[in-house]
C-alpha positions as CSV (number, residue, x, y, z in Angstrom):
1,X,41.9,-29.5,-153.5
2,X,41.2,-31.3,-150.0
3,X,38.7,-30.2,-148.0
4,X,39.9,-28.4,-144.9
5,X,37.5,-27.1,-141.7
6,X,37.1,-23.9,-140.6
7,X,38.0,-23.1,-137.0
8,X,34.5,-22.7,-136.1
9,X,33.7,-26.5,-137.9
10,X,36.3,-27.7,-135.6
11,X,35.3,-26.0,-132.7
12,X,31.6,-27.5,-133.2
13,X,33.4,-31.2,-133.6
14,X,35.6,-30.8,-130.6
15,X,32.6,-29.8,-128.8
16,X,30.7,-32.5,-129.9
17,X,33.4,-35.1,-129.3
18,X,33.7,-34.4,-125.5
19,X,29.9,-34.5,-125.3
20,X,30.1,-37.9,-126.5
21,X,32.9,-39.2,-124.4
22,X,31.1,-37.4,-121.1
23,X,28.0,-39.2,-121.6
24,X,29.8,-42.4,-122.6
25,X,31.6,-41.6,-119.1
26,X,28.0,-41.7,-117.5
27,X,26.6,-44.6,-119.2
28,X,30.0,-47.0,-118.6
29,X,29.6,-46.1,-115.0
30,X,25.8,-46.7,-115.1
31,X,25.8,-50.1,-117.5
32,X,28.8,-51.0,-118.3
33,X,30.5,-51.7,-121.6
34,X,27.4,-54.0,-122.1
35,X,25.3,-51.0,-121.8
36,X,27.5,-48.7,-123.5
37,X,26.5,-48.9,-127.1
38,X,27.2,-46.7,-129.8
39,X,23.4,-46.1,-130.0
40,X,23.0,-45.5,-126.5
41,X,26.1,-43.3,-125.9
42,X,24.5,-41.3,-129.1
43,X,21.1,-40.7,-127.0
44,X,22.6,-39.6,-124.2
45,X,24.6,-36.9,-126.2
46,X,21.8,-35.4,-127.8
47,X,23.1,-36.5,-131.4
48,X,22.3,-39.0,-134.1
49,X,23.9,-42.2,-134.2
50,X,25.5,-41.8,-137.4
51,X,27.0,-38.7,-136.1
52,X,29.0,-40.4,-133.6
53,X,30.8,-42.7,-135.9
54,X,32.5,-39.3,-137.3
55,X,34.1,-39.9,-134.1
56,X,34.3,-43.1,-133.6
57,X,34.5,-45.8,-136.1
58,X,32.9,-48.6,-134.0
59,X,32.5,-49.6,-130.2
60,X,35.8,-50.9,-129.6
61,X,37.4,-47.8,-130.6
62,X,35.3,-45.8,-128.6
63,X,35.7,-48.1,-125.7
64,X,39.6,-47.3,-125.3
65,X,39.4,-43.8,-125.6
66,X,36.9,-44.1,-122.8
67,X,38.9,-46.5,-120.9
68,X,42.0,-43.9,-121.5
69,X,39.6,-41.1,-120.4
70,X,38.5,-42.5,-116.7
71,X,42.0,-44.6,-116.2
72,X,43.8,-41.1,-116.8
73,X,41.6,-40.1,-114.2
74,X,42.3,-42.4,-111.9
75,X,46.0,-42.9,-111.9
76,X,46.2,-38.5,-111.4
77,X,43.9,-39.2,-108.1
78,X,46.0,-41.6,-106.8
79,X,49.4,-39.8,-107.8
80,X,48.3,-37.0,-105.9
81,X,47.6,-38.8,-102.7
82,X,51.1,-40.0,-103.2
83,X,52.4,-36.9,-103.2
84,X,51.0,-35.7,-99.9
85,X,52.6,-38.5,-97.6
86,X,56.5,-37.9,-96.8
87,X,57.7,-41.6,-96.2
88,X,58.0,-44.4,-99.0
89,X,55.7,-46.7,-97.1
90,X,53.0,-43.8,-96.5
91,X,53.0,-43.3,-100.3
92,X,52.7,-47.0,-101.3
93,X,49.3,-47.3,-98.6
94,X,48.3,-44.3,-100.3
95,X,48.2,-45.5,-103.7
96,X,46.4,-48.7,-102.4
97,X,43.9,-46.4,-100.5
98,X,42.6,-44.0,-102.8
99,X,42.6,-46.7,-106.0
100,X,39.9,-49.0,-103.6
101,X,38.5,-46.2,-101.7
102,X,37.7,-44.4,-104.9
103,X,36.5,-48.0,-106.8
104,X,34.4,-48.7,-104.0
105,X,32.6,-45.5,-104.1
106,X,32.3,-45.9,-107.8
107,X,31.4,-49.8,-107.8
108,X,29.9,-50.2,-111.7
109,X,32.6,-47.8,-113.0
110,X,35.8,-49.6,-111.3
111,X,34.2,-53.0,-112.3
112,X,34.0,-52.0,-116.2
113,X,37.8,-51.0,-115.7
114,X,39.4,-53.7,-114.0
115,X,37.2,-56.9,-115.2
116,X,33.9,-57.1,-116.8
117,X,34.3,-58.8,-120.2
118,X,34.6,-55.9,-122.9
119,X,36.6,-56.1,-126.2
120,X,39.9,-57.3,-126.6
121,X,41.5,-54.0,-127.4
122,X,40.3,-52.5,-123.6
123,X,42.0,-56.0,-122.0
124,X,45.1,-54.5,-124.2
125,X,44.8,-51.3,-121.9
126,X,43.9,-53.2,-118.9
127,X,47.4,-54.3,-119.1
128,X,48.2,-50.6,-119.5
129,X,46.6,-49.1,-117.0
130,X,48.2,-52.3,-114.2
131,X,51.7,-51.6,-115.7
132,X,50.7,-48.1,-114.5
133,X,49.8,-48.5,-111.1
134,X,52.6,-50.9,-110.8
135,X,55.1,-48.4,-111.8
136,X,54.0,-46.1,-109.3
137,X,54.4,-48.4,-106.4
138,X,57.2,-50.1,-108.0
139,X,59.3,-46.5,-107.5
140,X,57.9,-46.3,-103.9
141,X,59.0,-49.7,-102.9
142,X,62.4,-48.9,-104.5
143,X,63.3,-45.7,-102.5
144,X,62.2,-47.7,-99.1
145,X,64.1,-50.3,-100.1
146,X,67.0,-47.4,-100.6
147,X,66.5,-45.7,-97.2
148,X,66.6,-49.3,-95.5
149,X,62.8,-49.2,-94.3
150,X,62.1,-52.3,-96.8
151,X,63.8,-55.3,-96.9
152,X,65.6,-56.4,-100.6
153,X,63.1,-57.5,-103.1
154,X,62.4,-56.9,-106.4
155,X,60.4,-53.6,-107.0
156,X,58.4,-54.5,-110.0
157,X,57.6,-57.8,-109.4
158,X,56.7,-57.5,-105.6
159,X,54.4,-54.2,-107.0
160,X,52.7,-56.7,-109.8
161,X,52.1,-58.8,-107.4
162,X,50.4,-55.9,-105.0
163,X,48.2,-54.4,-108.4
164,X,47.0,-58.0,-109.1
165,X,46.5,-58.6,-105.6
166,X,44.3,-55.9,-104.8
167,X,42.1,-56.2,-108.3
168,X,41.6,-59.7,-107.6
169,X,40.3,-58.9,-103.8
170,X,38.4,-55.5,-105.1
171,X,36.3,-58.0,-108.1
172,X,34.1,-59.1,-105.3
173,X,32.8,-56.6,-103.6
174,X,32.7,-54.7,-106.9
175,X,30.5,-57.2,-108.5
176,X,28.0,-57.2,-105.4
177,X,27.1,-53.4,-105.7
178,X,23.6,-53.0,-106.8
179,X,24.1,-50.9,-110.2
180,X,22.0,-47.9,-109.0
181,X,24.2,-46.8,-106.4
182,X,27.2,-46.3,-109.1
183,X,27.9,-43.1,-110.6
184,X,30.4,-41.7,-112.6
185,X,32.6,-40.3,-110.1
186,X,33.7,-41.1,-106.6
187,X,31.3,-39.1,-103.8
188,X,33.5,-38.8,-100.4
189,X,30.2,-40.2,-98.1
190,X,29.6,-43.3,-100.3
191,X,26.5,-44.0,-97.6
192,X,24.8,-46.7,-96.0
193,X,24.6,-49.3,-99.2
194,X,28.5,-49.2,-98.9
195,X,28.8,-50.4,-94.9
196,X,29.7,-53.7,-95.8
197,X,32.5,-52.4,-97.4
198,X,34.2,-50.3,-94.1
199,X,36.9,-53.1,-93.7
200,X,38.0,-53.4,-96.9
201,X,40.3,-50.7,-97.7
202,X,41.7,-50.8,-94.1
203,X,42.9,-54.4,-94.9
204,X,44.5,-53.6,-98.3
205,X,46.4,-51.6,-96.6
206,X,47.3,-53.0,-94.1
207,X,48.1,-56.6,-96.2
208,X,50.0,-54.5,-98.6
209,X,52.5,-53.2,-96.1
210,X,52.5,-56.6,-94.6
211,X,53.8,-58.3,-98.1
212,X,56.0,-55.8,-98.3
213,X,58.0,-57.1,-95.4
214,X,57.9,-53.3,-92.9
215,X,55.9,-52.6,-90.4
216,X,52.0,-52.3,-90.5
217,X,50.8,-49.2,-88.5
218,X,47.7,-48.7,-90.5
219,X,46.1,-49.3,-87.5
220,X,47.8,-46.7,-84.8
């Protein structure tokens, strides 16, 4: 007859599961995947190695749960920006917004997400986790276009372009942030180390609503 847990076993390995993917939380945003190693992740959960791999089989499954975890994270932030600006161009700036805002005040984090070199199975949900940011703004773009504020276009591909647009301009300043400023979630005062950032946001915006073909008041 198979072995079957108790309750309490499974309690105990639930537990000990979201240990281990909170402290692989921390450690991604402190080292990145490079730093993120089974043994590591282990340590910083208070539990033997081999422990984890009851888990986790290896790194690269481990990585995409992680990379679920804080892109799950991230994609409820921005919808809930979204959903507290009335008009379909306010809601497309506001995706933009809160996705750099939030990477810039999380540098090491956003970088492991959208390019350091990681297993091929996390450039698998890379793709994901675009498609999902373009889907949002692809909707967005579709009901201006709808209520006459945007000229035609394509919704999905103008909103690829935007999501490939933005992660390309983001990899810079992303890269530059000295690692001990990251953390593993956004703080609303970033501080002084993030000054040379001020102008970035305010320009993705305000090139996003340009390429969209309305107006750009993100200065008014």
């Amino acid at each position: 007859m198979a072995y079957r847990r108790t309750p309490a076993v499974q309690a105990r390995l639930d537990a000990q599961r979201e240990a281990v993917l909170q402290s692989a939380v921390g450690l991604l945003a402190e080292r990145g995947y490079g730093g993120c190693t089974m043994a590591a992740v282990a340590d910083r959960a208070g539990i033997a190695t081999g422990s984890l791999y009851q888990h986790f089989a290896n790194k690269a499954e481990l990585s995409v749960e992680l990379f679920r975890r804080v892109v799950t994270r991230e994609i409820a932030a921005v919808n809930a920006a979204v959903a507290r600006r009335d008009a379909p161009q306010e809601r497309i700036a506001a995706v933009v917004e809160t996705f750099a805002a939030r990477a810039l005040r999380a540098p090491r984090l956003a970088y492991a997400l959208l390019v350091e070199p990681a297993d091929a199975v996390v450039d698998g949900e890379r793709l994901v986790f675009r498609r999902a940011f373009r889907d949002v703004i692809a909707t967005e773009i579709a009901a201006a276009v709808a209520a006459g504020e945007l000229p035609e276009q394509d919704p999905v591909l103008t909103a690829a372009a935007l999501v490939g647009a933005v992660g390309e301009a983001l990899a810079g300043p992303l890269a530059a942030e000295p690692l001990e400023h990251a953390g593993p979630e956004p703080v609303e005062n970033a501080g002084p180390e993030h000054s040379d950032n001020t102008t970035v946001v305010p320009a993705l915006v305000s090139f996003t609503l340009r390429a969209l073909g309305g107006r750009d008041d993100s200065d008014a």
